[in-house]
RODO-2510 file (C-alpha; in nm, 4 decimals, decimal comma):
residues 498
     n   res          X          Y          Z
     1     x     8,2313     9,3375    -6,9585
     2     x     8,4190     9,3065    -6,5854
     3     x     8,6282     9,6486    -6,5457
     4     x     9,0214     9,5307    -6,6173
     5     x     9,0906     9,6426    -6,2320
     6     x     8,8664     9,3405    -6,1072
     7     x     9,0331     9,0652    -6,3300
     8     x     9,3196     9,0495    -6,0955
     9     x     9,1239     9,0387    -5,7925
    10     x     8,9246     8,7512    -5,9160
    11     x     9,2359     8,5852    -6,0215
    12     x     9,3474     8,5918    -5,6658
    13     x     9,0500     8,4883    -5,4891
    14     x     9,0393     8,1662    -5,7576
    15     x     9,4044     8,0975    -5,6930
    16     x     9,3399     8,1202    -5,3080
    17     x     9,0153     7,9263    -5,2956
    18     x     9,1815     7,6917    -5,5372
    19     x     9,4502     7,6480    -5,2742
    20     x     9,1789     7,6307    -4,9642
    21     x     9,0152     7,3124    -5,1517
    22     x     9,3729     7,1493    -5,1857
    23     x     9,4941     7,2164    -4,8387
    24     x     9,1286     7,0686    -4,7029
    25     x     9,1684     6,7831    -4,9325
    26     x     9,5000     6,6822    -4,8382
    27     x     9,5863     6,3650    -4,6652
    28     x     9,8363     6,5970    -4,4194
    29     x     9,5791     6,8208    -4,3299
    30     x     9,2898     6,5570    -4,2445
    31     x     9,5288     6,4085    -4,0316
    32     x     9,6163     6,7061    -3,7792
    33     x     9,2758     6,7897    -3,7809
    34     x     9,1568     6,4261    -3,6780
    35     x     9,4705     6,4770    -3,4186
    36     x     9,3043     6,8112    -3,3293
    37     x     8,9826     6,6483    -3,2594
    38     x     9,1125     6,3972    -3,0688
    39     x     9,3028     6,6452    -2,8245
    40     x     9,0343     6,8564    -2,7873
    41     x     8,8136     6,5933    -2,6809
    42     x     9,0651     6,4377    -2,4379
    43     x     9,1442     6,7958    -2,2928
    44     x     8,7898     6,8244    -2,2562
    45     x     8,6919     6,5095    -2,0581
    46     x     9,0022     6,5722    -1,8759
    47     x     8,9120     6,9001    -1,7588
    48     x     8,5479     6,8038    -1,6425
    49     x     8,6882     6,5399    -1,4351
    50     x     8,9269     6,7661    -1,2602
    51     x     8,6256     6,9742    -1,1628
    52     x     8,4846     6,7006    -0,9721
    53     x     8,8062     6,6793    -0,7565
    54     x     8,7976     7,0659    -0,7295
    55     x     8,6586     7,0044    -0,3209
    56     x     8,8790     6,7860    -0,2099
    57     x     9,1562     7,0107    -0,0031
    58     x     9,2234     6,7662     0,2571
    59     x     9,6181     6,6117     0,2747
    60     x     9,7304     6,8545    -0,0010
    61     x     9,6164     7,2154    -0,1037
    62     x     9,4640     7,2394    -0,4247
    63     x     9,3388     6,9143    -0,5007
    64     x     9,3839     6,7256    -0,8175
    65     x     9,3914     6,9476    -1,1125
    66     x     9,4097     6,6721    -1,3390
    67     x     9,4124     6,9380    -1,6829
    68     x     9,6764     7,1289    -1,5298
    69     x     9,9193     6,8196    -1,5817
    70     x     9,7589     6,7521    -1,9008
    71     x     9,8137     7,0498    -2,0836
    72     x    10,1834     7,0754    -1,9117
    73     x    10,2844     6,7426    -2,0462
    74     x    10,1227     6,7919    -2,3523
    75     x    10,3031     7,1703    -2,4619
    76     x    10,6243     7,0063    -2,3202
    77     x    10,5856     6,7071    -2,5956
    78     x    10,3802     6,8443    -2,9089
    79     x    10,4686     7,2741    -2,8623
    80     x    10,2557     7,5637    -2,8907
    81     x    10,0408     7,3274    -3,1574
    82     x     9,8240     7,2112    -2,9451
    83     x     9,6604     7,6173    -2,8842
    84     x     9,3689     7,5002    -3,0876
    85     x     9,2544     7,1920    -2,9365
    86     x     9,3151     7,3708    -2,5505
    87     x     9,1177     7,6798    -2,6967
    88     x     8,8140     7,4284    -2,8190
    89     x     8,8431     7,2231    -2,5361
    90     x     8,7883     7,5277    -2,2988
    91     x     8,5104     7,6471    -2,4606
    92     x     8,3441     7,3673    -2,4648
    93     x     8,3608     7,2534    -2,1089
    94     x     8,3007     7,6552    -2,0193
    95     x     7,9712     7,6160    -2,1912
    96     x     7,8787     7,2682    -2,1053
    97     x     7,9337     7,4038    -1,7038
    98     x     7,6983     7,7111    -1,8228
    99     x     7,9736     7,9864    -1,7790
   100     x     7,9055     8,3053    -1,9377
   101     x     8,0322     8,3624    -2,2637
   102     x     8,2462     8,6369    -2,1380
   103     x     8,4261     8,4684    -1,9015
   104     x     8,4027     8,1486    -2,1341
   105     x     8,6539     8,3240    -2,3570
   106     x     8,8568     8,4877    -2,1165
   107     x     8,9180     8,1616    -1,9676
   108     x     9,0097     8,0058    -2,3588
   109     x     9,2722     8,3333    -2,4061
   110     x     9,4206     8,2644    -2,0805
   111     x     9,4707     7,9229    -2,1846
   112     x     9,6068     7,9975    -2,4654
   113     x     9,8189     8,2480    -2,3391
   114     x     9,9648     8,0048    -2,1008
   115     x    10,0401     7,7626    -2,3992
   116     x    10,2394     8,0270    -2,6032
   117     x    10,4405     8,0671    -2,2351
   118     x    10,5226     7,7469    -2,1693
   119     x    10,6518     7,6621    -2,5271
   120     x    10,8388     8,0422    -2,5260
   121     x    10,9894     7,8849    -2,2249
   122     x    11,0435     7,5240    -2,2623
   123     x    11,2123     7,6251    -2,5825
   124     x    11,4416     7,9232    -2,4470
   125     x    11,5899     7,6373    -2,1689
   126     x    11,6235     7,3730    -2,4324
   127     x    11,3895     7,1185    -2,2382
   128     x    11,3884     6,7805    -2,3766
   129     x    11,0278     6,6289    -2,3334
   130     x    11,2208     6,2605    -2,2743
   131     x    11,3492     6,3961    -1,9363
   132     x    11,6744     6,2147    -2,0138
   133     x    11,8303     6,4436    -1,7478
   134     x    11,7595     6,5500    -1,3575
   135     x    11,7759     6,9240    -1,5598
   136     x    11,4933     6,8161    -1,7590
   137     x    11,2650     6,7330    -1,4866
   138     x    11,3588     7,0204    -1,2978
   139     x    11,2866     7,2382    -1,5816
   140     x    10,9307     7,0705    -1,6010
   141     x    10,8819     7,1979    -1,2441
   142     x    10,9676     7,5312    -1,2995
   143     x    10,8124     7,5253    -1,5828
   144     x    10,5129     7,4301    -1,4426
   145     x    10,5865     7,7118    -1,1297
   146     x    10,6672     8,0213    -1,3212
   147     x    10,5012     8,0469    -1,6973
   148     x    10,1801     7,8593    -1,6097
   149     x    10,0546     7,8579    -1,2542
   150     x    10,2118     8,2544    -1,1903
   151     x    10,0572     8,3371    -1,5069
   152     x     9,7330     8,1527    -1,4959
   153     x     9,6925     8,2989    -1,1769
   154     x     9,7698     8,6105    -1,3044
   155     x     9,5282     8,6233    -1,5840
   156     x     9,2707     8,5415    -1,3374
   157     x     9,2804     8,8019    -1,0923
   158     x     9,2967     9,0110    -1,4459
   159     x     8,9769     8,8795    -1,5532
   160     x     8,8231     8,8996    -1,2011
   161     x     8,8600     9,2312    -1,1769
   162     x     8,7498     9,3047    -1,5654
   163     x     8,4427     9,1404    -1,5460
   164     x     8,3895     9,3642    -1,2331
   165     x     8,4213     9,0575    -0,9703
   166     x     8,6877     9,2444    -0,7663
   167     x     8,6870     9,6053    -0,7639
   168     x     8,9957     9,7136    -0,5637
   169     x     9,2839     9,4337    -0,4215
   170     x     9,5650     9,5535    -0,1415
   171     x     9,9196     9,4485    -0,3038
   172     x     9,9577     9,2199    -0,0193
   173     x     9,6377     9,0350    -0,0991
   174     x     9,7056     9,0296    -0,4340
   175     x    10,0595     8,8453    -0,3554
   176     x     9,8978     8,6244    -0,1374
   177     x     9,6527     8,5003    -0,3998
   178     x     9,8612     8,4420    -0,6419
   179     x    10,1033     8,2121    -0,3935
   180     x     9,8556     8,0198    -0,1945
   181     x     9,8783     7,6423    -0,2389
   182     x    10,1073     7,7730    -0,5804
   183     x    10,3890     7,5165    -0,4510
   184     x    10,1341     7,2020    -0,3976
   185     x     9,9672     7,2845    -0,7305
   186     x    10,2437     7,2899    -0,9172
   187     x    10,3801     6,9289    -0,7694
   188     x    10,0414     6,7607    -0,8071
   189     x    10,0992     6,9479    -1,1538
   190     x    10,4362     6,8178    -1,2437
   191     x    10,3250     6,4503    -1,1001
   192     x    10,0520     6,4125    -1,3727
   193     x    10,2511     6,5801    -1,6517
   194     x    10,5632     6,3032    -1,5775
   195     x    10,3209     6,0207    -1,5523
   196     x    10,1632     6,0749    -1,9272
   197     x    10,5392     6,1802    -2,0553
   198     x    10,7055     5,8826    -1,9107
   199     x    10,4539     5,6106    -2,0206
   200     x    10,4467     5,7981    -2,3718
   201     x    10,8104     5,7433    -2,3468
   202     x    10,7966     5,3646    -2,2608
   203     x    10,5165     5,2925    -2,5324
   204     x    10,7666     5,4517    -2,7792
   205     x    11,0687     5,2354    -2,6309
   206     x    10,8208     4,9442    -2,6917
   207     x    10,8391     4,7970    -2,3669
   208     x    10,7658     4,4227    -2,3088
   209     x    10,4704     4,3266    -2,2132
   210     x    10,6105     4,1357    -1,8913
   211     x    10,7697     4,5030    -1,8246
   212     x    10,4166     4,6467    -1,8133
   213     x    10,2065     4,3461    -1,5938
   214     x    10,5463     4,3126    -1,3498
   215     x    10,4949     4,7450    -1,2885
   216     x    10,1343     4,6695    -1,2614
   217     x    10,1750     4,4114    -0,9908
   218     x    10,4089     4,6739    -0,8049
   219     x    10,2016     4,9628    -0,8064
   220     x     9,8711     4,7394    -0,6954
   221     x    10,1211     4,5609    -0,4209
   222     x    10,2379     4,9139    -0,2905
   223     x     9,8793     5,0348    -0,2977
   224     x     9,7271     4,7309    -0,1237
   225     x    10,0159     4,7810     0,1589
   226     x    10,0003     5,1593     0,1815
   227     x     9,6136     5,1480     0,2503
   228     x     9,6151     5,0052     0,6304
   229     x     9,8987     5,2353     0,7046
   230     x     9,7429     5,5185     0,5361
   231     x     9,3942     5,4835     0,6843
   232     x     9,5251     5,3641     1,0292
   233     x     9,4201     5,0236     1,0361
   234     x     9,7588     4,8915     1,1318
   235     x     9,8451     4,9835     1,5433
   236     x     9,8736     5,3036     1,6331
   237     x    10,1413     5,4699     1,3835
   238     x    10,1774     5,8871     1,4113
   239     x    10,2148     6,0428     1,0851
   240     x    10,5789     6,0588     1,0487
   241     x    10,5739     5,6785     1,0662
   242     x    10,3879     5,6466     0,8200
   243     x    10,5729     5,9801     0,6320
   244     x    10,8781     5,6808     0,6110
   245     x    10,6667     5,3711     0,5173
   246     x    10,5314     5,5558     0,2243
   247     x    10,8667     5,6820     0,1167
   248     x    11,0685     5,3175     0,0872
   249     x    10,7939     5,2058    -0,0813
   250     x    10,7796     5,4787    -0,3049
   251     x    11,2083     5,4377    -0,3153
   252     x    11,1888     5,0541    -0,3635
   253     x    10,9214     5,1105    -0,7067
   254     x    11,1904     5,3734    -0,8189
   255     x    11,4839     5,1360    -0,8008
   256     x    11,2643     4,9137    -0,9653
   257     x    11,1146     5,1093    -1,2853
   258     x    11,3068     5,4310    -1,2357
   259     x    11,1654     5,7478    -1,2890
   260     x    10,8031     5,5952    -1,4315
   261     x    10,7883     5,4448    -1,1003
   262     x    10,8624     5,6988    -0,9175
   263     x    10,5596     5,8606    -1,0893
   264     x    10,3295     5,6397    -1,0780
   265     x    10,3942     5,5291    -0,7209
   266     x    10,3633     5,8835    -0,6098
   267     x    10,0350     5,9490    -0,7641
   268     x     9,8913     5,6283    -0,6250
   269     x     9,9993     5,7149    -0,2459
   270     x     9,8697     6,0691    -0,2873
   271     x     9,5285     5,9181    -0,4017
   272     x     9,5222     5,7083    -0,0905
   273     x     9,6289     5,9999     0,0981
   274     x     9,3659     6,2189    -0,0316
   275     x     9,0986     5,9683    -0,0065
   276     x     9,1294     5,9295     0,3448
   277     x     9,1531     6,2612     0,4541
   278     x     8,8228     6,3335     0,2602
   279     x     8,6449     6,0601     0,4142
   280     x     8,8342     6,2036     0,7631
   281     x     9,0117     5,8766     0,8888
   282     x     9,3742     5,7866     0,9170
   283     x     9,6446     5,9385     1,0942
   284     x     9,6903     6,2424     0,9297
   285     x     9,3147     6,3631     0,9465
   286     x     9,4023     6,3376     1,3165
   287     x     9,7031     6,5305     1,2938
   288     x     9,5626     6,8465     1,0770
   289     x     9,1948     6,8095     1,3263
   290     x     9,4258     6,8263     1,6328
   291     x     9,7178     7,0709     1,5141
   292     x     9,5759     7,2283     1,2061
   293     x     9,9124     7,1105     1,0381
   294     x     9,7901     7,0904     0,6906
   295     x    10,1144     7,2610     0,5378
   296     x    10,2930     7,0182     0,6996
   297     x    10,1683     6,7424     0,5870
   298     x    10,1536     6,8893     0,2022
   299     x    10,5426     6,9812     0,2836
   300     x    10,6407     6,6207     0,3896
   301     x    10,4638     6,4798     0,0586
   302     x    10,5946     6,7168    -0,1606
   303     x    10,9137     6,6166    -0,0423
   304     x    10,8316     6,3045    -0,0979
   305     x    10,7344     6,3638    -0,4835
   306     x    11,0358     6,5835    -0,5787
   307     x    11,2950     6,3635    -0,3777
   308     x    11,1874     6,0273    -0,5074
   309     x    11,1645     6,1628    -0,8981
   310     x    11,4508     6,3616    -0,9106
   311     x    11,6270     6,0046    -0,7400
   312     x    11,4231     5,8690    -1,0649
   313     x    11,5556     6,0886    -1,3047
   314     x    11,8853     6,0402    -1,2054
   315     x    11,8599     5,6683    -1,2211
   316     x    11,7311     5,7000    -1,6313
   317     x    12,0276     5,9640    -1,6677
   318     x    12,2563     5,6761    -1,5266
   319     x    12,0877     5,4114    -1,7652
   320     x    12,1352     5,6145    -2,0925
   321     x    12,4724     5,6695    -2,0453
   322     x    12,5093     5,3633    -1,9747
   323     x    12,3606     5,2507    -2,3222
   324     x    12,5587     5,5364    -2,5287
   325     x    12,8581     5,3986    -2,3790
   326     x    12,7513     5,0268    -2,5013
   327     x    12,6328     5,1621    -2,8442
   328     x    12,9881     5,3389    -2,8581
   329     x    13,1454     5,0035    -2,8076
   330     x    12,9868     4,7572    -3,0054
   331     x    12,8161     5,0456    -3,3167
   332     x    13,0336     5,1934    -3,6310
   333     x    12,9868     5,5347    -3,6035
   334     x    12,9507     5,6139    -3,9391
   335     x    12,6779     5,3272    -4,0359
   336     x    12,5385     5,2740    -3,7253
   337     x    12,5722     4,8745    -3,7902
   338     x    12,7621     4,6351    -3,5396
   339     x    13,1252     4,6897    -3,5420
   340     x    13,3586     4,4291    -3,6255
   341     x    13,4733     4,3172    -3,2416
   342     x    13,1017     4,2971    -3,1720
   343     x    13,0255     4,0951    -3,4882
   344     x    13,3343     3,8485    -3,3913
   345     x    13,1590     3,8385    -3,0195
   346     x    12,8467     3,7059    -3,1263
   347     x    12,9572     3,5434    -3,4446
   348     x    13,1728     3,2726    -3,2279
   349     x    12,8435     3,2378    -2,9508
   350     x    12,6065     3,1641    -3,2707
   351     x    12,9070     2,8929    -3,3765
   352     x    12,9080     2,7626    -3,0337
   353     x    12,5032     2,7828    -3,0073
   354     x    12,5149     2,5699    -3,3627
   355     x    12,7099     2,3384    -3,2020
   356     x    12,4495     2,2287    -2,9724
   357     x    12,1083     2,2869    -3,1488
   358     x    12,2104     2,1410    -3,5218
   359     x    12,0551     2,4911    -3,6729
   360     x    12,1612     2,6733    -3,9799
   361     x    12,2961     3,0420    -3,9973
   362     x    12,4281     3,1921    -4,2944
   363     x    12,7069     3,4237    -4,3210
   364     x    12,7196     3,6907    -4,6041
   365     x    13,0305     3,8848    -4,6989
   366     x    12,9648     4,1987    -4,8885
   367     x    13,2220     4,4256    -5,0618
   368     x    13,1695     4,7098    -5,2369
   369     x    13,2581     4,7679    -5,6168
   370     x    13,4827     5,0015    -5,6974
   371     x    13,5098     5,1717    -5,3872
   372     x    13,8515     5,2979    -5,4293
   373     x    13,7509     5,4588    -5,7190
   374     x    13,4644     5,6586    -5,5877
   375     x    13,6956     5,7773    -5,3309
   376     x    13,9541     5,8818    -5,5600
   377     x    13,6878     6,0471    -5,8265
   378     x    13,4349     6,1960    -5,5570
   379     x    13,6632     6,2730    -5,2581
   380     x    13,5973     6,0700    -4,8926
   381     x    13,3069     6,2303    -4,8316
   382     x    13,1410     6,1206    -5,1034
   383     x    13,2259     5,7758    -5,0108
   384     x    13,1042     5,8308    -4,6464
   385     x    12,8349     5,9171    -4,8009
   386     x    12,7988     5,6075    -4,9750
   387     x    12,8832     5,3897    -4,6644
   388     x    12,6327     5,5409    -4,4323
   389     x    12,3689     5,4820    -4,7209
   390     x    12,4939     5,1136    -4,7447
   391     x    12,4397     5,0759    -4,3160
   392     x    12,1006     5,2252    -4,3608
   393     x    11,9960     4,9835    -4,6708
   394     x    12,1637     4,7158    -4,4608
   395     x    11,9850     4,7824    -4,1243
   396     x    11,6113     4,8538    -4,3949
   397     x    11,6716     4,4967    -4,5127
   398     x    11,7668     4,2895    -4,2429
   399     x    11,5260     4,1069    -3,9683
   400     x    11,5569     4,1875    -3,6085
   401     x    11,7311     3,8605    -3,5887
   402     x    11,9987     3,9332    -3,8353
   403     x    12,3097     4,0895    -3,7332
   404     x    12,4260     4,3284    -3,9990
   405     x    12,7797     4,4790    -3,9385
   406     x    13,0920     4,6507    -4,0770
   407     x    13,4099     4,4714    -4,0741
   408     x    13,6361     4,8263    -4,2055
   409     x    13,6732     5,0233    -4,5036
   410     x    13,3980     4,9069    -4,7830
   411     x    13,3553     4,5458    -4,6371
   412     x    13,0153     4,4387    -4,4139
   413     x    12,9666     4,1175    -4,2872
   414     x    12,5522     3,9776    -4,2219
   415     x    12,4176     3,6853    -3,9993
   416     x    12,1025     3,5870    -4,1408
   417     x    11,9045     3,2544    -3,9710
   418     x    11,8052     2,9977    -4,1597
   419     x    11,9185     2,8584    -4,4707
   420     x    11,6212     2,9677    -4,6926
   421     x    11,6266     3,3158    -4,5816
   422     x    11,9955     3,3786    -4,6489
   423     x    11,9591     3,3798    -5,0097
   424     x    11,6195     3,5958    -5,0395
   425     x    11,8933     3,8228    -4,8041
   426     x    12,1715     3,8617    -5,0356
   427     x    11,9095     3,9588    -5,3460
   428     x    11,6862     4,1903    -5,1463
   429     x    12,0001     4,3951    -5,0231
   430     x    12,0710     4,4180    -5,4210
   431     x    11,7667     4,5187    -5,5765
   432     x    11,7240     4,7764    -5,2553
   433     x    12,0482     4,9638    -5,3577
   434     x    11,9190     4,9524    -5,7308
   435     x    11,5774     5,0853    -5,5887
   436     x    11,7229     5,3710    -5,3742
   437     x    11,9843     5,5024    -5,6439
   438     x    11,6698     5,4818    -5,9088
   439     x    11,4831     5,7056    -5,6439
   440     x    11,7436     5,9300    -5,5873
   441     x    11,9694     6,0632    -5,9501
   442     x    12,2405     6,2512    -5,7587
   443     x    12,3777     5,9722    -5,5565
   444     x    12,6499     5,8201    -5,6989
   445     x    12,6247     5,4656    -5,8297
   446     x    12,7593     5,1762    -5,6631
   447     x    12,7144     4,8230    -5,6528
   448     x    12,8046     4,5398    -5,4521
   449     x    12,9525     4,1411    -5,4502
   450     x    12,7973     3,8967    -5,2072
   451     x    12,9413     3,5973    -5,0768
   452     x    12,7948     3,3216    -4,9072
   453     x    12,8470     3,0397    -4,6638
   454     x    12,7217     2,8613    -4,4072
   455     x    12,8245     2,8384    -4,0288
   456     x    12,9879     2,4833    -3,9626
   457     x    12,9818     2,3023    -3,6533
   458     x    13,3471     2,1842    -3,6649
   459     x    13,4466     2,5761    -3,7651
   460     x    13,7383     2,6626    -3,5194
   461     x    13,6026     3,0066    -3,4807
   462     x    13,4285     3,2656    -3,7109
   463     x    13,7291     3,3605    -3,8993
   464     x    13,7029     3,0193    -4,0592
   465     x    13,3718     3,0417    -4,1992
   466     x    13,4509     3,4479    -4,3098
   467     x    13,7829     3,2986    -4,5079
   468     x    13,4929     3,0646    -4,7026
   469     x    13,2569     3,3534    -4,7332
   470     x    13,5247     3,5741    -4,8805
   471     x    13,6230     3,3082    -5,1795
   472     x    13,3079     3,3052    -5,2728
   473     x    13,3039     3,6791    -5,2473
   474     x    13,6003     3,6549    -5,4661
   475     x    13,4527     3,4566    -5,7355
   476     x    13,1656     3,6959    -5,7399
   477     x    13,4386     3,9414    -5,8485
   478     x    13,5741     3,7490    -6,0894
   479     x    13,2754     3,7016    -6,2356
   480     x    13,1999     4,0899    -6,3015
   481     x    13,0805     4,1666    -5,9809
   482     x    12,7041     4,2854    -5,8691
   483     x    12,6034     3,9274    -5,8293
   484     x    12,5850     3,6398    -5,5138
   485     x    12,8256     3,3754    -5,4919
   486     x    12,7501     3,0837    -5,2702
   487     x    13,0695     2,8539    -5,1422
   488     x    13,0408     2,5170    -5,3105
   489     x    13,1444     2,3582    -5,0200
   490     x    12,8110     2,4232    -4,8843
   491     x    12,5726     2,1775    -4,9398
   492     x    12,2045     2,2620    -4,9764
   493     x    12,2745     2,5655    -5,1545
   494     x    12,2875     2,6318    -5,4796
   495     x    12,5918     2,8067    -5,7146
   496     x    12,5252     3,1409    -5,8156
   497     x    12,2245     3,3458    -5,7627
   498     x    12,2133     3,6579    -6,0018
***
């Protein structure tokens, strides 16, 4: 027999391998690893590639550090859970390059270290990955100047010196390592990281797809003219000349596509810049041979960068504003459906659109049940509650052509296209509330009366079809309510629909 002392012990190495199996077998789990995987592979690839820029010193100091910009854009939009995949992914490419194992895994800690930084910092200064605001982007600069290139750097000259590579370093050597080029790193840095956060951020916003070919055709047309300027096959331009050319071109794609094209732009006149200074012809290869100005010229485009995407930034400040200040005006506050002026607005251009095209739109009025009561038994927040829940059931069962809104108090008002679909509408919204009190005990019950009708031609205005909508509304409450009621002076459509 097992002494008694061991039972428990075995009972705790069952119940945590038992728990091992289910956490590997989950459906949650599979899916951050795959997402793992995924990042680890890109960070990878990406790093690799960077090392084949790691030469190129021409135009700007430092090159292309392609991962740098990587891994800033992607702690500032997924956090410090990404450590795994940049500790992988270093390893890896540390191994695959045939670097010691050593300073393989200093290299993956330093990483790492610089991951845990970043988030400690993005999240002390509240940084919103969106870069909604000028603060925002600024924040991803110093971001990108202070936790990870001071501290990368730092970690370095650490591991140079404990693998024995530097033995002794003079404090003014030591400052002048860890600041050389540190300013044209970081923007090349901050360049990359804003290009993958602001496309991520126009994929999400689901951007046309004339949106994406028209910024296409910009950023090839501002390429194809920055090339004879750039590589001086246009007259005989001096640097600054060019210095301006580049920046209203850069300032016109900025107007145009705000603070993406300001990105993008950038990054496509610095890879024209650099590729002609490697291959040594243009203007400014001339100017750094003749007047070793190379800090100038990295000054001038730096300015360029910050200037033009800080003019970016403020340009997608101005444009959400703009939209919170038209979702003020035409949203309810507490459903978050159209608000009744709104709803009138477009209710009398659909009449007037009817007018003209012979089509069929169908207006449903929709009252709550009892509302007073749940008030009255519950309290008003209750019923809030039970409002907000009615806008979100509304807004779940409606197509992107419908225009769901609240008229006040417990009444909402839908316009649904075509005939057919009107009353598939009205019963959906029904058997949804039934569906999401069934799921959920503790909300209170509620129902609701429908009324239909459809938009006439020879209507006056909206209000004219509503007053139909609401007698059928009325006879829907007549006849004990929860049910659809369709005007009889509608033809087409039948009576009652339960």
């Amino acid at each position: 027999m097992l002494a008694p002392n061991i039972l428990p012990s075995m009972q705790t190495f069952t119940y945590l391998h038992n728990k091992l199996l289910e956490m590997l077998s989950s459906q949650h789990f599979k899916q951050r690893l795959w997402a793992q995987l995924i990042l680890t592979c890109v960070y990878a690839v990406v790093t690799y590639a960077s090392s084949q820029f790691s030469n190129i010193e021409n135009s700007i100091s430092g090159a292309f550090f392609l991962h740098d910009g990587y891994l800033l854009a992607l702690v500032a939009s997924a956090g410090m859970r990404v450590w795994p995949s940049v500790l992988v992914g270093q390893l890896a490419i540390s191994f695959f390059q045939g670097v010691p194992t050593s300073s393989a895994l200093l290299s993956g800690l330093s990483n790492v270290m610089v991951v845990f930084a970043l988030f400690g910092f993005f999240k002390i200064t509240r940084f919103n990955p969106r870069l909604l605001k000028p603060k925002d982007f600024l924040l991803l600069v110093a971001g990108s100047i202070l936790p990870y290139q001071l501290l990368s750097r730092a970690t370095g000259l650490a591991m140079m010196m404990l693998l024995g590579q530097i033995q002794t370093i003079a404090l003014v050597d030591m400052a002048e390592m860890l600041s050389d080029s540190l300013v044209d790193q970081s923007a090349i840095q901050v360049l990359i990281a804003t290009n993958i956060l602001m496309v991520i951020e126009e994929i999400r916003g689901q951007r046309s797809t004339r949106y994406w070919i028209g910024g296409l055709i910009l950023i090839v047309g501002e390429t194809l003219c920055l090339v004879p300027f750039i590589w001086g096959m246009v007259g005989n331009l001096n640097p600054l000349n060019v210095f301006s050319i580049i920046y209203l071109l850069v300032i016109s794609v900025t107007f145009c596509f705000g603070l993406l094209g300001a990105s993008i732009s950038n990054l496509a006149a610095v890879l024209v810049i650099q590729y002609a200074a490697d291959r040594h012809i243009g203007p400014f290869f001339a100017l750094m041979q003749s007047q070793n100005e190379t800090d100038s010229v990295s000054t001038l485009l730096i300015g360029i960068i910050l200037s033009s995407a800080l003019v970016g930034a403020l340009m997608r400040e101005k444009s959400f504003k703009e939209l919170e200040l038209i979702e003020m005006a035409t949203r309810d506050a507490l459903t978050g459906l159209y608000n009744r002026r709104y709803f009138f607005d477009f209710a009398n251009q659909e009449l007037n659109r009817i007018r003209r095209q012979k089509s069929s739109v169908v207006l449903l009025c929709l009252d709550l049940d009892h509302f007073k009561s749940i008030n009255d038994t519950y309290g008003h927040g209750v019923g809030d509650q039970v409002l907000a829940l009615m806008g979100k059931i509304l807004m779940n069962t409606t197509r992107d052509t419908d225009v769901p809104a609240r008229l006040g108090g417990e009444e909402f008002c839908v316009l649904a296209c075509y005939t057919e679909a009107g009353t598939v509408l009205a019963e959906r919204i029904r058997t949804t509330i039934r569906t999401a009190l069934d799921a959920n005990p503790k909300l209170v019950r509620f129902t609701t009366s429908i009324g239909m009708t459809l938009l006439d031609p020879a209507d006056e205005d909206i209000t004219v079809a509503i007053k139909r909508a609401d007698e059928a509304l009325y006879e829907a409450k007549k006849r004990g309510r929860d049910c659809v009621v369709v005007n009889q002076k509608d033809s087409g459509m039948d009576g009652r629909i339960n």
